[in-house]
ZAMIVEX-411152 format. One line per field, with one value per residue: residue number from 1; y, x, z of N, C-alpha, C in turn; residue in one letter. Coordinates in Angstrom, 2 decimals, padded with zeros to 5 digits. Layout:
<atoms>
n	c(NUM, ...)
n.y	c(Y, ...)
n.x	c(X, ...)
n.z	c(Z, ...)
ca.y	c(Y, ...)
ca.x	c(X, ...)
ca.z	c(Z, ...)
c.y	c(Y, ...)
c.x	c(X, ...)
c.z	c(Z, ...)
res	c(a, ...)
</atoms>
This chain:
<atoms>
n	c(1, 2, 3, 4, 5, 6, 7, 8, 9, 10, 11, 12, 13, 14, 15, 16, 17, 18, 19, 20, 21, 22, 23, 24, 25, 26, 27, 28, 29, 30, 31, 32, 33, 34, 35, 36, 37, 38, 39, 40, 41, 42, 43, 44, 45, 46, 47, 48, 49, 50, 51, 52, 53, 54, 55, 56, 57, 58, 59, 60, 61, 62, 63, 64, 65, 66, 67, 68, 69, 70, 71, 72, 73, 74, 75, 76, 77, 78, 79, 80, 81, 82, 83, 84, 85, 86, 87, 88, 89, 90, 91, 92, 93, 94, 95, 96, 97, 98, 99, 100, 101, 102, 103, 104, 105, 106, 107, 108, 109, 110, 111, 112, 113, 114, 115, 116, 117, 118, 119, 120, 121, 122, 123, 124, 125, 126, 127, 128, 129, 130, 131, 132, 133, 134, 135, 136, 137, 138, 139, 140, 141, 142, 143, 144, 145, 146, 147, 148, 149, 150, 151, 152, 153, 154, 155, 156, 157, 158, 159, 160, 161, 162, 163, 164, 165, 166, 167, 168, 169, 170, 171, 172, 173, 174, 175, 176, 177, 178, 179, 180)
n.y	c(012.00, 012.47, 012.56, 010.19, 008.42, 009.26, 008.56, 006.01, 005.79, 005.98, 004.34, 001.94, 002.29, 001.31, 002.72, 004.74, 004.74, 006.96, 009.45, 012.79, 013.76, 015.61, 015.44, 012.76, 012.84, 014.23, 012.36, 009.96, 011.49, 011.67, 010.39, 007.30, 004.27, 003.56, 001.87, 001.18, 003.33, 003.01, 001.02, 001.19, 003.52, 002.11, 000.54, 002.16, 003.73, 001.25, 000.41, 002.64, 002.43, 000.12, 000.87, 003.08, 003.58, 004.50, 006.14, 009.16, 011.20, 013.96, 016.02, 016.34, 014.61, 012.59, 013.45, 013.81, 015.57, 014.43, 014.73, 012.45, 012.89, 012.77, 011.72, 011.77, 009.84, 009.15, 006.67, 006.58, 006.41, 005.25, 005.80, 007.86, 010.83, 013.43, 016.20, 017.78, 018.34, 020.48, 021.13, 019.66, 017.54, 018.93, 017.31, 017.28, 019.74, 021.52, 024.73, 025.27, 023.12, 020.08, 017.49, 013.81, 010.69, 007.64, 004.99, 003.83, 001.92, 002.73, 003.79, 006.02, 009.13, 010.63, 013.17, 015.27, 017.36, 020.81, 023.18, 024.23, 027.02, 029.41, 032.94, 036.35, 039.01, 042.68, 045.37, 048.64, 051.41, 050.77, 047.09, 044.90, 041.91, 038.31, 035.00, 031.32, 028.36, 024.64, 022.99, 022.90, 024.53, 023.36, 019.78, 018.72, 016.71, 018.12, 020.40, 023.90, 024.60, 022.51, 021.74, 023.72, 025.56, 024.07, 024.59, 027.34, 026.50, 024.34, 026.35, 027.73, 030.48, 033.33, 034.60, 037.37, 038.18, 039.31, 041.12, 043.59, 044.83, 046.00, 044.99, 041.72, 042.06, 043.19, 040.90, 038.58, 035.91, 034.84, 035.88, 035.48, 036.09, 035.24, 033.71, 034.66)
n.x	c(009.73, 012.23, 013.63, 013.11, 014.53, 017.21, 017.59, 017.63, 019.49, 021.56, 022.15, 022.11, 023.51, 026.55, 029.94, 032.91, 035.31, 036.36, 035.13, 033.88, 030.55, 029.17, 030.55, 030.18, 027.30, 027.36, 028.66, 026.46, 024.38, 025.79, 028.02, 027.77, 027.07, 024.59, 023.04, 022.58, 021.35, 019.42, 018.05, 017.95, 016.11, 013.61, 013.19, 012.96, 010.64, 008.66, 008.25, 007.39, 004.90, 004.14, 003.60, 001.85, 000.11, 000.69, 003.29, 002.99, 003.04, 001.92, 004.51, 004.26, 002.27, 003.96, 006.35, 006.75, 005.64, 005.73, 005.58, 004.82, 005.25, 007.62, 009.46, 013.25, 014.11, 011.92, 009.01, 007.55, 004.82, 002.15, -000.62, -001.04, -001.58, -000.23, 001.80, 002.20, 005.15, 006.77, 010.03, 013.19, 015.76, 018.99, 021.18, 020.35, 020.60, 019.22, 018.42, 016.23, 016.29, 015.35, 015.05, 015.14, 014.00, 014.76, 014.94, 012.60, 009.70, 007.95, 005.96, 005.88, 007.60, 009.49, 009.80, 011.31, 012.39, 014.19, 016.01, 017.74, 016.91, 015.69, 016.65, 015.61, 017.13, 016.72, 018.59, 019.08, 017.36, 016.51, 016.14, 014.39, 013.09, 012.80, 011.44, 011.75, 011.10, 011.05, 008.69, 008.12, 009.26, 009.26, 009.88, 008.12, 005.02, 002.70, 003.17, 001.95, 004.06, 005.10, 004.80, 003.89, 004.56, 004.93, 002.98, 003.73, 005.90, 005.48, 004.25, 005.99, 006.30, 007.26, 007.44, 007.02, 010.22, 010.42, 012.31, 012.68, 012.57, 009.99, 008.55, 008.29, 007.38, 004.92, 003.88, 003.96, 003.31, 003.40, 005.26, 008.43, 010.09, 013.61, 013.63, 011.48)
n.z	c(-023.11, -024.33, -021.51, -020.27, -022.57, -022.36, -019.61, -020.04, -021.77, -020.73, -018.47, -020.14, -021.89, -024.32, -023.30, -023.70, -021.97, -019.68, -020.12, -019.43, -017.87, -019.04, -022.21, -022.23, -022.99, -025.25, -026.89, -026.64, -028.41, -030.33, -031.60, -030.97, -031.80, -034.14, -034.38, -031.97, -030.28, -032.08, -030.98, -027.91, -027.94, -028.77, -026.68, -024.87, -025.78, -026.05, -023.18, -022.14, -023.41, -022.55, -019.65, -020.01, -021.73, -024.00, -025.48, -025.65, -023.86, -021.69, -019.63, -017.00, -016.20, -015.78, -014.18, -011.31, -007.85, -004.82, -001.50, 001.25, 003.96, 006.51, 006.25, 004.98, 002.54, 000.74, 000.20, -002.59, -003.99, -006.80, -006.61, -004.83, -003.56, -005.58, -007.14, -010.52, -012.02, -013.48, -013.97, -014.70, -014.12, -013.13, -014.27, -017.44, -018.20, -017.25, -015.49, -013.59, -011.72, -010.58, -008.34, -008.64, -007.65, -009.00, -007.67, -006.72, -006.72, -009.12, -011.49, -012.49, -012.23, -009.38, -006.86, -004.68, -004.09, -005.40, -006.96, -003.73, -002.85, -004.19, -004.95, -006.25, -005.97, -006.02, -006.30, -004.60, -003.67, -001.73, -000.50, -002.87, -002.88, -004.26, -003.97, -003.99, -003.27, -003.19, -002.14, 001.46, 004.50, 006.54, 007.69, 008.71, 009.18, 009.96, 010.53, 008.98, 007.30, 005.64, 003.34, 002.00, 000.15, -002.35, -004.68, -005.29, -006.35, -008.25, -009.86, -010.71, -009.53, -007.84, -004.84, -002.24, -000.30, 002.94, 003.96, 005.37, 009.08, 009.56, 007.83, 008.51, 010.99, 010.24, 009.01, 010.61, 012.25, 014.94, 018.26, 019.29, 022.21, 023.67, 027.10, 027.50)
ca.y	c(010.95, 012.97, 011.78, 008.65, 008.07, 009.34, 008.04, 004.51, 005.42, 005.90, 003.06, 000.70, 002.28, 001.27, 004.05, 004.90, 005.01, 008.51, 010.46, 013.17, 013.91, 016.52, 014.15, 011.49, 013.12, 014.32, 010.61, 009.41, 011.76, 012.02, 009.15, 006.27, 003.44, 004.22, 000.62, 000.78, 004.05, 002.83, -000.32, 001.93, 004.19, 001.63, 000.03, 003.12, 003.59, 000.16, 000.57, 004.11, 001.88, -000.85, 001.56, 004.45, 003.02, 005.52, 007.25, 010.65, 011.61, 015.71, 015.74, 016.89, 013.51, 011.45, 013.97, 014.95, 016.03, 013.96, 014.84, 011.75, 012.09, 013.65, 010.97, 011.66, 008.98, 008.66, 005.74, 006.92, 005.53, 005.98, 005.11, 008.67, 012.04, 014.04, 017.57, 017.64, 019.31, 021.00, 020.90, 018.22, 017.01, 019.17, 016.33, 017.55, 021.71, 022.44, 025.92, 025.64, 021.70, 019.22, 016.29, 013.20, 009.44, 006.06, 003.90, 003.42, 001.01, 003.20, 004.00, 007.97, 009.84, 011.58, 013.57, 016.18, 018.44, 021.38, 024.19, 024.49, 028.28, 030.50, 034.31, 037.22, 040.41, 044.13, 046.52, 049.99, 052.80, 049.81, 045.73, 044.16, 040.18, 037.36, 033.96, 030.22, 027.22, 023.35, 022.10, 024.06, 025.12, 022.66, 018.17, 018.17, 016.71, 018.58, 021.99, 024.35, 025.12, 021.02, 021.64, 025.19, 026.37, 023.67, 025.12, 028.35, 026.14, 024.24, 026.99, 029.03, 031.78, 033.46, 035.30, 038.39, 038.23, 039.90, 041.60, 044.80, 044.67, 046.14, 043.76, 040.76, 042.68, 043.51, 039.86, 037.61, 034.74, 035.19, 036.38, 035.14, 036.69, 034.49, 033.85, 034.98)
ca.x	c(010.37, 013.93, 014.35, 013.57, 015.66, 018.73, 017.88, 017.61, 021.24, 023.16, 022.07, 022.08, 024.37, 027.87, 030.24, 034.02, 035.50, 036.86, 034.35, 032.91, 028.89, 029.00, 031.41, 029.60, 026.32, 027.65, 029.28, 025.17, 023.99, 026.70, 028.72, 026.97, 026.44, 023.67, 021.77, 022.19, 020.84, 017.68, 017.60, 017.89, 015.23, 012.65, 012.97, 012.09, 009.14, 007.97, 008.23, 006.02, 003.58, 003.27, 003.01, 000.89, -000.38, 001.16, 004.94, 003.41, 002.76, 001.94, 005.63, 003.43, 001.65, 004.90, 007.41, 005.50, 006.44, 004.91, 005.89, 004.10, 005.81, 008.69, 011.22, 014.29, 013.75, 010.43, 008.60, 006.66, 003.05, 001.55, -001.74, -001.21, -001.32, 001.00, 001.62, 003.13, 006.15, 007.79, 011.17, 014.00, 016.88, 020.02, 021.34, 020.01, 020.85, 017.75, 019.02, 015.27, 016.15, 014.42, 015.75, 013.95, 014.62, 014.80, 015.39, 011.10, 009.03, 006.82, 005.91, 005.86, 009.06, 008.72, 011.15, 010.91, 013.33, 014.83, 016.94, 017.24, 016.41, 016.13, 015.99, 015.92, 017.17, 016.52, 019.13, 018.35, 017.53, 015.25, 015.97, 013.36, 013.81, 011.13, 012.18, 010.89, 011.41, 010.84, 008.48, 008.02, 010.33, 009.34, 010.05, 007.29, 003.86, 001.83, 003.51, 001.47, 004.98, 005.38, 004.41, 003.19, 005.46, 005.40, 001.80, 004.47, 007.10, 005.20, 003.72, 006.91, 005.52, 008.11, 007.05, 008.36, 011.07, 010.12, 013.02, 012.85, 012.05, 008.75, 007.67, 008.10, 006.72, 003.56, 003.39, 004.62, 002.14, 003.68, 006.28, 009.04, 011.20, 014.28, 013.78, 010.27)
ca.z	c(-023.86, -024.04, -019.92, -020.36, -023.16, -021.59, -018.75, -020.25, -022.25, -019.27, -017.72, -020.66, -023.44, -024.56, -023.03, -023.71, -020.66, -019.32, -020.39, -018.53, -018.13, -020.95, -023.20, -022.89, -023.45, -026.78, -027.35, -027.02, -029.07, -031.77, -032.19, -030.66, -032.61, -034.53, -034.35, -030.46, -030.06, -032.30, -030.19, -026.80, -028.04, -029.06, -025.84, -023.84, -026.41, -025.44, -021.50, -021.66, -024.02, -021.35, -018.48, -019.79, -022.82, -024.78, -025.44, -026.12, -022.64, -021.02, -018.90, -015.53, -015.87, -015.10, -013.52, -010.43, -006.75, -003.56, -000.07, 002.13, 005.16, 006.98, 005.77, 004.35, 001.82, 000.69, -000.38, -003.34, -004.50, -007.96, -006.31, -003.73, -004.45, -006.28, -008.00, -011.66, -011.59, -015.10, -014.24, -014.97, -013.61, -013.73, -015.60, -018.42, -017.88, -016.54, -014.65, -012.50, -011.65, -009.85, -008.14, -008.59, -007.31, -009.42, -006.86, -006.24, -008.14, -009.36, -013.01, -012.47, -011.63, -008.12, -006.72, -003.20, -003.95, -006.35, -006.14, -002.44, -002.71, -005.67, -005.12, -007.30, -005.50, -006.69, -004.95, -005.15, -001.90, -001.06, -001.28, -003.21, -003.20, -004.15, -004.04, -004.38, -002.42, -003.61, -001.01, 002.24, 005.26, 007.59, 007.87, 010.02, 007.87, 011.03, 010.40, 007.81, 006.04, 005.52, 001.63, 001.66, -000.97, -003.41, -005.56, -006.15, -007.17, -009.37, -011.26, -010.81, -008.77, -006.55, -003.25, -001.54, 000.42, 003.86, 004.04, 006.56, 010.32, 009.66, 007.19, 008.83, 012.19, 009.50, 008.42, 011.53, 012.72, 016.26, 018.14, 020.42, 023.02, 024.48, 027.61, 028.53)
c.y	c(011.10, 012.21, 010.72, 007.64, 008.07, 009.15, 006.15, 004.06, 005.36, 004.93, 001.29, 000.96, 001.85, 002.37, 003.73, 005.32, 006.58, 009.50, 011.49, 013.39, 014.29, 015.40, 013.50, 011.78, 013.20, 013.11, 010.21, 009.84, 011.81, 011.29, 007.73, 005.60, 003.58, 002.96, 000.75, 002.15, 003.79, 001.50, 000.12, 002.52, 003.29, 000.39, 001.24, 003.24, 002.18, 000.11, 001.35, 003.13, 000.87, -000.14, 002.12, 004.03, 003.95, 006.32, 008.63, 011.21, 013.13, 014.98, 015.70, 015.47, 012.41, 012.10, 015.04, 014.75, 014.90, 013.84, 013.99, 012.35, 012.99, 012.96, 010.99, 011.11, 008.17, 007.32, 006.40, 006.22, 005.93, 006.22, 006.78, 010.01, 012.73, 015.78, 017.16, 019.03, 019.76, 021.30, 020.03, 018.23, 017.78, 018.71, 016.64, 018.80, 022.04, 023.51, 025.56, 023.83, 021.15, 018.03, 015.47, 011.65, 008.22, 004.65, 003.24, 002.27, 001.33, 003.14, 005.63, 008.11, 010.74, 012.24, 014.51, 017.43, 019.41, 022.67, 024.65, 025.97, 028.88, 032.18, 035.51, 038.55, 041.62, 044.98, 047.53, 050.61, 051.96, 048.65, 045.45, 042.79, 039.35, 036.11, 032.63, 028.87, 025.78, 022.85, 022.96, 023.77, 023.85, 020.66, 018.01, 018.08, 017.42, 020.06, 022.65, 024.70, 023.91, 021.42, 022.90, 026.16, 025.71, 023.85, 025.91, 027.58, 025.36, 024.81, 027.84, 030.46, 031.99, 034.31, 036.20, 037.78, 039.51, 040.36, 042.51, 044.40, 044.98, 045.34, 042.37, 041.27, 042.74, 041.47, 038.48, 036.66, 035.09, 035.14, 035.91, 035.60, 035.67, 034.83, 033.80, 033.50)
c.x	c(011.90, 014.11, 014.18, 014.44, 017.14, 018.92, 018.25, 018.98, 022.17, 022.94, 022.69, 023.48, 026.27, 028.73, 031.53, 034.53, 036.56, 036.38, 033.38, 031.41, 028.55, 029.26, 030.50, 028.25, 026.26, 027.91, 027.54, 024.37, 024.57, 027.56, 028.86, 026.88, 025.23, 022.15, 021.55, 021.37, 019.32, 017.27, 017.12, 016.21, 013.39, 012.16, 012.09, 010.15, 008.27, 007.42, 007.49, 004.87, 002.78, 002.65, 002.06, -000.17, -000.04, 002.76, 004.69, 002.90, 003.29, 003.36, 005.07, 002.84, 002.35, 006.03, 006.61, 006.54, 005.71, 005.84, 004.95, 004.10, 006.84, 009.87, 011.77, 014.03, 012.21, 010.13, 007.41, 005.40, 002.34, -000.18, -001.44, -001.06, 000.06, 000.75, 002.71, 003.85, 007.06, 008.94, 011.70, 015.23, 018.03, 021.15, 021.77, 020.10, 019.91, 018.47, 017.96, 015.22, 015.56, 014.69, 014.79, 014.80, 014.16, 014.95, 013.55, 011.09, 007.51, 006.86, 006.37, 007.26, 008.54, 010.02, 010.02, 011.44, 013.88, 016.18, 016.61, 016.64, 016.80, 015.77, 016.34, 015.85, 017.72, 017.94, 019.09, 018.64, 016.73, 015.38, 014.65, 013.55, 012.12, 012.26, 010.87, 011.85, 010.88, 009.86, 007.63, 009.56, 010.64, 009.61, 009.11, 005.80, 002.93, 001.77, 002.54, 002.51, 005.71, 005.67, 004.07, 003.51, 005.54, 004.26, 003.09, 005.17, 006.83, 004.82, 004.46, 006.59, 006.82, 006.98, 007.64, 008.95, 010.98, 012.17, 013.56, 012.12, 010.80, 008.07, 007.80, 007.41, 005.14, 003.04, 003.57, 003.25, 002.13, 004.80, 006.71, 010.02, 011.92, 014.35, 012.24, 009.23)
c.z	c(-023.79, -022.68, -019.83, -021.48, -022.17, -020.53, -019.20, -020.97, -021.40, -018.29, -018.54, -021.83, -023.14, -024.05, -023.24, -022.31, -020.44, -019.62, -019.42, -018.73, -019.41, -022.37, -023.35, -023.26, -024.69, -027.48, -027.72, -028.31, -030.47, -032.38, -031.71, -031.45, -032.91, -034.21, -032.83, -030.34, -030.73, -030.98, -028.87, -026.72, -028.15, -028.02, -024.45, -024.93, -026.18, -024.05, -021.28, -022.26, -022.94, -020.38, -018.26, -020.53, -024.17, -024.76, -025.39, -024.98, -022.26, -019.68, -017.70, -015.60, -015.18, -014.60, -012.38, -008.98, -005.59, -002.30, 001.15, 003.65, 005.32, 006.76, 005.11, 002.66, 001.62, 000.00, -001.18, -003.96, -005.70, -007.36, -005.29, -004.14, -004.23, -006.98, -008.88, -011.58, -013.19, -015.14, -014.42, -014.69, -014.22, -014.47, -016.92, -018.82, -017.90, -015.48, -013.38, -012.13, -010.39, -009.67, -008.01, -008.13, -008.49, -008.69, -006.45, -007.30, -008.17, -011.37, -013.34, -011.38, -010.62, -007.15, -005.29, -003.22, -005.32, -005.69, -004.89, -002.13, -003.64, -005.50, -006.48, -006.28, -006.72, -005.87, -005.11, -003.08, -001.53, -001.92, -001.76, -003.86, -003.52, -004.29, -003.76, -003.78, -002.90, -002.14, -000.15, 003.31, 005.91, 007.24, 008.34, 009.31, 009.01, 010.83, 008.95, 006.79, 005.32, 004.28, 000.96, 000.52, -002.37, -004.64, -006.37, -006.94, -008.22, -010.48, -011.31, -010.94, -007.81, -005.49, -002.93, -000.64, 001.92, 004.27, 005.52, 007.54, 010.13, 008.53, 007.55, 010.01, 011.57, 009.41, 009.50, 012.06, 014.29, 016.31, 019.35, 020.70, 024.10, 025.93, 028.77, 028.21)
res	c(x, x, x, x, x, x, x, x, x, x, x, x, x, x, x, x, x, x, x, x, x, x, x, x, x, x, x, x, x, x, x, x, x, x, x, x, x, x, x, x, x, x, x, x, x, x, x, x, x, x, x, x, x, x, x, x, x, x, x, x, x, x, x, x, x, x, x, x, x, x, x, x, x, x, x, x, x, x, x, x, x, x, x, x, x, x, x, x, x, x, x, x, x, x, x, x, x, x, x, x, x, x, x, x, x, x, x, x, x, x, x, x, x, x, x, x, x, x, x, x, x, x, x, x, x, x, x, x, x, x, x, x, x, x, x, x, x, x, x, x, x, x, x, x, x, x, x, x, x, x, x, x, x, x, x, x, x, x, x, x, x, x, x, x, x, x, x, x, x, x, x, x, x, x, x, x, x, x, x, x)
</atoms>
């Protein structure tokens, strides 16, 4: 409900001009005209009612991930599958954010992308890294690393980090030498 509010104030609300993101966030919440902010609010509560049939909606039901395709710019489909995704738009200071598009005409928010790479390194007499990727490696919907990553990233699971020559040598699919 919070993201679609403030998404529906910064589209629709009154704003003082020169305000930065922060500013004016505080401006919405804190010294907003008080009738527009009910008026704002009881318009987004209308719009979830038509859509869903309900305002009090699980966030994973309408902030989900779908990777169709290898294009850039996806065309999203409520009607196609999806994974619900529990982050939100750094926008909002989500640290683990999740970029999502408005430009569809869908009902459900769908986004492809988050922090392009998140690791957590150990350093010590021995690196120890894990890390988490939005998605997978690859553009290519043929490749197995198309999407391969985005289960972890929805349930915010990191992965090791193959680090040392002999652990990627232990773990390698196959191997190529330039040239031969």
């Amino acid at each position: 409900l919070a993201h679609y509010y403030g998404t529906h104030y910064l589209r629709h609300g009154k704003r003082p001009s020169q305000l930065n993101a922060m500013d004016l966030m505080h401006y919405f919440g804190n010294k907003s005209n008080t009738k527009e902010r009910l008026t704002l609010f009881n318009e987004v509560i209308s719009k979830l009612e038509e859509d869903f049939g309900t305002w009090n909606l699980p966030w994973g039901d309408v902030n989900r991930y779908q990777r169709l395709n290898g294009d850039i710019y996806q065309k999203f489909d409520d009607n196609k599958p999806s994974i619900p995704i529990g982050f939100a738009s750094g926008r909002w200071g989500a640290l683990a954010a999740y970029g999502v598009s408005y430009s569809n005409n869908t009902k459900k928010i769908y986004g492809t992308r988050g922090n392009s790479f998140v690791a957590v390194v150990e350093f010590g007499d021995k690196v120890n890294a894990k890390s988490i990727l939005a998605g997978g490696q690859s553009g290519n919907p043929e490749s197995p690393h198309f999407d391969d990553q985005i289960e972890l990233y929805a349930n915010a699971e990191f992965k090791d980090v193959l680090f040392y020559k002999e652990d990627v040598i232990k773990h390698n699919i196959r191997t190529y030498h330039p040239g031969n």
